[in-house]
C-alpha positions as CSV (number, residue, x, y, z in Angstrom):
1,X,0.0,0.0,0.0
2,X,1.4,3.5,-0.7
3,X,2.7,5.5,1.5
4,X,-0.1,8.8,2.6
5,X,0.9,12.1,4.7
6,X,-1.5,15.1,5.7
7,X,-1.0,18.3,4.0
8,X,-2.5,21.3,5.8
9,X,-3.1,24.9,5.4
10,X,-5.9,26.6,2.9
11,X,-3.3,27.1,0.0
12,X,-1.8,23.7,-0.3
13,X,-5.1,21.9,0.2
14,X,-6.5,24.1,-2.7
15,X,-3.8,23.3,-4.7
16,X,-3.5,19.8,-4.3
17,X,-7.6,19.3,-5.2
18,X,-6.8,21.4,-8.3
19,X,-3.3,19.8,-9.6
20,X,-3.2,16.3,-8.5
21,X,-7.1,15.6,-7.9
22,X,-6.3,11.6,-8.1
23,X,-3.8,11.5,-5.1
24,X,-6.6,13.1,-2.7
25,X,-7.9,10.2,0.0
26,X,-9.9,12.9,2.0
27,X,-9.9,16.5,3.4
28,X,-11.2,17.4,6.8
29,X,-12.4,20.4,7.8
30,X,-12.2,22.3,11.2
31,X,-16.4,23.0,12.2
32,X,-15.8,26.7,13.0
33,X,-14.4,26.9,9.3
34,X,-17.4,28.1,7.6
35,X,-16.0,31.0,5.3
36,X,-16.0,31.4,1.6
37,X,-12.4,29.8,1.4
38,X,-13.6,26.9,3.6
39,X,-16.6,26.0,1.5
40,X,-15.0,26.2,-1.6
41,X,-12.2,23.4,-0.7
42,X,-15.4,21.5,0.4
43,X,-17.1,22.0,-2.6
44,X,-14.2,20.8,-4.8
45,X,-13.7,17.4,-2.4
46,X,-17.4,16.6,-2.9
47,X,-17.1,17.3,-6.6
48,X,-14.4,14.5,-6.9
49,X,-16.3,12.1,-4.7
50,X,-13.6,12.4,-1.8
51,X,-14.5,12.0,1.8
52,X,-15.2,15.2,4.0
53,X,-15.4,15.0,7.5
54,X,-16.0,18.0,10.2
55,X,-14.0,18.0,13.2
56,X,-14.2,19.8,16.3
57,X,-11.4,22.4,16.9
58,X,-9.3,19.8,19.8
59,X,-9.7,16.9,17.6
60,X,-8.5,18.8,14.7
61,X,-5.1,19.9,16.2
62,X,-4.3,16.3,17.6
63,X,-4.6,15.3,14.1
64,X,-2.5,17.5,12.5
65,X,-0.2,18.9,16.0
66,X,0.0,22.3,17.1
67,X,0.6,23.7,13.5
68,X,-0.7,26.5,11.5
69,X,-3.5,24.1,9.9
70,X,-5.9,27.0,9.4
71,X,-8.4,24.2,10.1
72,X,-8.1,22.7,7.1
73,X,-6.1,19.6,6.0
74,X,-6.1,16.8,3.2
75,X,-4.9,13.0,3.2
76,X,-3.0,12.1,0.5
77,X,-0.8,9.6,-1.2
78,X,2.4,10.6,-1.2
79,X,4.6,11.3,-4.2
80,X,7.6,9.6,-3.6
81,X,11.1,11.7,-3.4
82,X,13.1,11.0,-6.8
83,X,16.5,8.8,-6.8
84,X,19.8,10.2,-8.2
85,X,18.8,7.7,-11.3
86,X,15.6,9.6,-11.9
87,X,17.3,13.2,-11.9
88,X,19.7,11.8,-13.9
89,X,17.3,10.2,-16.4
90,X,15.3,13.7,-16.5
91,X,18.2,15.5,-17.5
92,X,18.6,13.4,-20.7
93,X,15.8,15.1,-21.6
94,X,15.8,18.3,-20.6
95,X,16.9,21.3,-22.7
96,X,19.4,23.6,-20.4
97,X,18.0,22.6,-16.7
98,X,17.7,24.0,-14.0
99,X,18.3,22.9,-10.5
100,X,18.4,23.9,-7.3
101,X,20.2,22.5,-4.1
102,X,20.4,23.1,-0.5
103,X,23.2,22.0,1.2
104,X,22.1,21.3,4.7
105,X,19.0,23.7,4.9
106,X,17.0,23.2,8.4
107,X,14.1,25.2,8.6
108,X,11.0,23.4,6.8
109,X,9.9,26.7,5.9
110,X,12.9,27.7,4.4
111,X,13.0,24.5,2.5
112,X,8.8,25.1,1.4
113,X,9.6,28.4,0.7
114,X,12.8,27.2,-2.2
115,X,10.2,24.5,-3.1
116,X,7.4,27.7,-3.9
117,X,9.9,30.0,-5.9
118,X,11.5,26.7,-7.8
119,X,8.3,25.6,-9.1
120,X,7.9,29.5,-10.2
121,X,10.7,29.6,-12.3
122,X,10.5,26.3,-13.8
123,X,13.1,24.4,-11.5
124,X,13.3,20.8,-12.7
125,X,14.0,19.2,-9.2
126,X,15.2,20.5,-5.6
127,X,18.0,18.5,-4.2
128,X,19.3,18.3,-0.5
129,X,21.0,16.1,1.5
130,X,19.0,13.5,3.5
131,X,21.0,13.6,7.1
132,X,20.9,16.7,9.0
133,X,18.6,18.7,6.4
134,X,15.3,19.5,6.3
135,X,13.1,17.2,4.4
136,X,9.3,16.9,3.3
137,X,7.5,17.8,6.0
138,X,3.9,18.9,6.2
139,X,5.2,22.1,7.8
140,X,7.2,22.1,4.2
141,X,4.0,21.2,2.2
142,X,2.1,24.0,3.7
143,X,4.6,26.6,3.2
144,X,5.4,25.5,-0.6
145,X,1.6,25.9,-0.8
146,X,1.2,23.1,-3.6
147,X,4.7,23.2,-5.2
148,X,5.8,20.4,-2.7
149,X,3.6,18.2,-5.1
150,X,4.9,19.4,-8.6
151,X,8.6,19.9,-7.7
152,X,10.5,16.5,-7.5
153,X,12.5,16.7,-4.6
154,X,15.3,14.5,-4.2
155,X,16.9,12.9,-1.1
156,X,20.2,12.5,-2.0
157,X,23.0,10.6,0.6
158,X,26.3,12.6,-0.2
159,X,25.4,16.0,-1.6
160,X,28.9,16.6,-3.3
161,X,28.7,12.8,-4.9
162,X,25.2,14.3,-6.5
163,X,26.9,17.6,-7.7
164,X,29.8,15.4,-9.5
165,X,27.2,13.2,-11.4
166,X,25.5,16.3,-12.0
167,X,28.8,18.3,-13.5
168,X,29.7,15.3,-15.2
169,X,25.8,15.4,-17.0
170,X,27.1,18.6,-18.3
171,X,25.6,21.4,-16.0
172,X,27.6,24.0,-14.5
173,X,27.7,24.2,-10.4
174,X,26.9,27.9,-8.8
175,X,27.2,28.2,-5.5
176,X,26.0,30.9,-3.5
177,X,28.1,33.1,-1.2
178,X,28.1,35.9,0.0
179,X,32.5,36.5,-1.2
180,X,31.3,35.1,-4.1
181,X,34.2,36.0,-6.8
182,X,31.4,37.3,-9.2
183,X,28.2,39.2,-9.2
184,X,24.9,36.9,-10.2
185,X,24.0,38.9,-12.9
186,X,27.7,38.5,-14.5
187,X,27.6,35.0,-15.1
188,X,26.0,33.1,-17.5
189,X,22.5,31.2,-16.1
190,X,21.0,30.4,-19.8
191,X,22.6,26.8,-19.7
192,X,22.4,23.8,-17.6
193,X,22.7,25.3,-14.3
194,X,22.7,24.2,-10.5
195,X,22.3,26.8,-8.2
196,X,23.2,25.9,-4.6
197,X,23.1,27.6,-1.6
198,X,24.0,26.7,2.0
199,X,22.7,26.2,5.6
200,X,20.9,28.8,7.6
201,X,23.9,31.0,8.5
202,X,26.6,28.6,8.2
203,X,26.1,28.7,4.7
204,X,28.1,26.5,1.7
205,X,30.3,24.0,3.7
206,X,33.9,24.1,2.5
207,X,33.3,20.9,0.6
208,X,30.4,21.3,-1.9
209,X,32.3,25.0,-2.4
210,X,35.3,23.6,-3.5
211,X,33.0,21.4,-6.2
212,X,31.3,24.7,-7.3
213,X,32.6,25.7,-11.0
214,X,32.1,29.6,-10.0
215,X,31.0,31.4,-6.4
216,X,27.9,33.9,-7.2
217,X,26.9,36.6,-5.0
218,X,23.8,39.4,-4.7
219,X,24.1,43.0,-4.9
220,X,23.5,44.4,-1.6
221,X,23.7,48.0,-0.7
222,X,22.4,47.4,3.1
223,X,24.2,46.5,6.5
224,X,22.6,43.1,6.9
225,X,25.1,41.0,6.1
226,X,23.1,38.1,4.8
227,X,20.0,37.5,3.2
228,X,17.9,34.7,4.7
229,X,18.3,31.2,2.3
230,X,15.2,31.3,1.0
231,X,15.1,35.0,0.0
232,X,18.4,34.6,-1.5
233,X,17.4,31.6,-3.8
234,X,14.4,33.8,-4.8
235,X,16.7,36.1,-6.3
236,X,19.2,34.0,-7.3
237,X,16.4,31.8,-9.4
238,X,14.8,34.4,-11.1
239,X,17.6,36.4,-12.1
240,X,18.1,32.8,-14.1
241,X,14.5,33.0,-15.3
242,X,15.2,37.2,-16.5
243,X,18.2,35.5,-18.5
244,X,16.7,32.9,-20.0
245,X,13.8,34.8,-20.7
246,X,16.0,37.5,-22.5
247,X,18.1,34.8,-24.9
248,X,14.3,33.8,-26.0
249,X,14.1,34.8,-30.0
């Protein structure tokens, strides 16, 4: 039997009825949740025959834990992460890819939050390591607000073993820092191109740097000395999309 997991939260419900209809089991729906947004996830379940239940607000949160649920939450199968083999087999036939991995990223939202703005600018999969990283959470799933389900996200053991295969594919490795030797906007993103940025403060560890083909960093004209991971993958990602967008005919 396939593996199911609960995704929460208005956004992610809605966009897992309207995406991937076939993997909702059932929603359920907190009973003070009688607004416009409530009723029309409610609507959609019963027009795809899915089970809807109304729970009382205690019942609810032991379902789900003490989350930001918004009282309203979906059952589904889940879609399994992808293996090295099925990046690898994707590339084959993709035309100049894009990727994006973390290296060691630990806040869920952080990681739902990459997972929101890679499915935005057309991110084939998100890679991070599967030991001391974040992973698929529902906390995740409610932040990517859908993408969680349309982005393959892929587990990988060694994250610099990963980046090799990947370089070896043909892509180039960018990593993210913030005494990176060039400017984002100076190199060229219009290729096959993985983007990587580090931990939560720590950032890139010495090892994936060192297998990075150039160091990229962001403008910044502030005192803050770093932008937060996900904010900086935002910027970094679409300032691949503006490229590729310009070398369009």
């Amino acid at each position: 039997m396939s593996a199911t997991q609960w995704v929460y939260g208005l956004h992610a419900v809605r966009a897992i009825l309207a995406r991937h209809p076939d993997r909702v089991l059932q929603v359920r729906l907190a009973e003070r949740r009688d607004d416009a947004r409530a009723r029309e996830i409610e609507a959609a379940a019963r027009r795809l025959d899915r089970p809807v239940e109304r729970m009382g607000m205690e019942a609810f949160r032991r379902m789900v834990g003490d989350v930001a649920h918004q009282g309203v939450a979906a059952e589904i199968a889940a879609m399994p992460p992808w293996s090295e083999d099925d990046l690898l087999a994707a590339l084959e036939a993709a035309v100049a890819p894009l990727v994006l991995a973390l290296d060691g990223v630990q806040d869920p939202h952080n990681l739902g939050a990459c997972l929101r703005t890679a499915d935005a600018c057309g991110v084939l999969a998100v890679i991070a390591p599967r030991d001391r990283a974040a992973q698929l959470t529902p906390a995740a799933s409610k932040v990517a607000a859908g993408a969680a389900e349309s982005t393959p996200f892929v587990s990988c053991t060694n994250l610099v073993r990963t980046l090799g295969l990947l370089k070896h594919a043909g892509l180039w490795i960018f990593g993210a820092d913030a005494q990176g030797s060039r400017l984002a906007h100076e190199v060229d993103l219009t290729g096959g191109a993985v983007l990587v940025l580090g931990a939560e403060g720590s950032g890139l560890r010495q090892l994936t740097r060192r297998h990075c083909d150039f160091t990229v960093r962001l403008p910044q004209l502030g005192a803050v000395e770093s932008l937060n991971v996900s904010v900086a993958a935002g910027m970094l990602l679409y300032e691949a999309t503006r490229q590729r967008a310009t070398k369009q005919p």
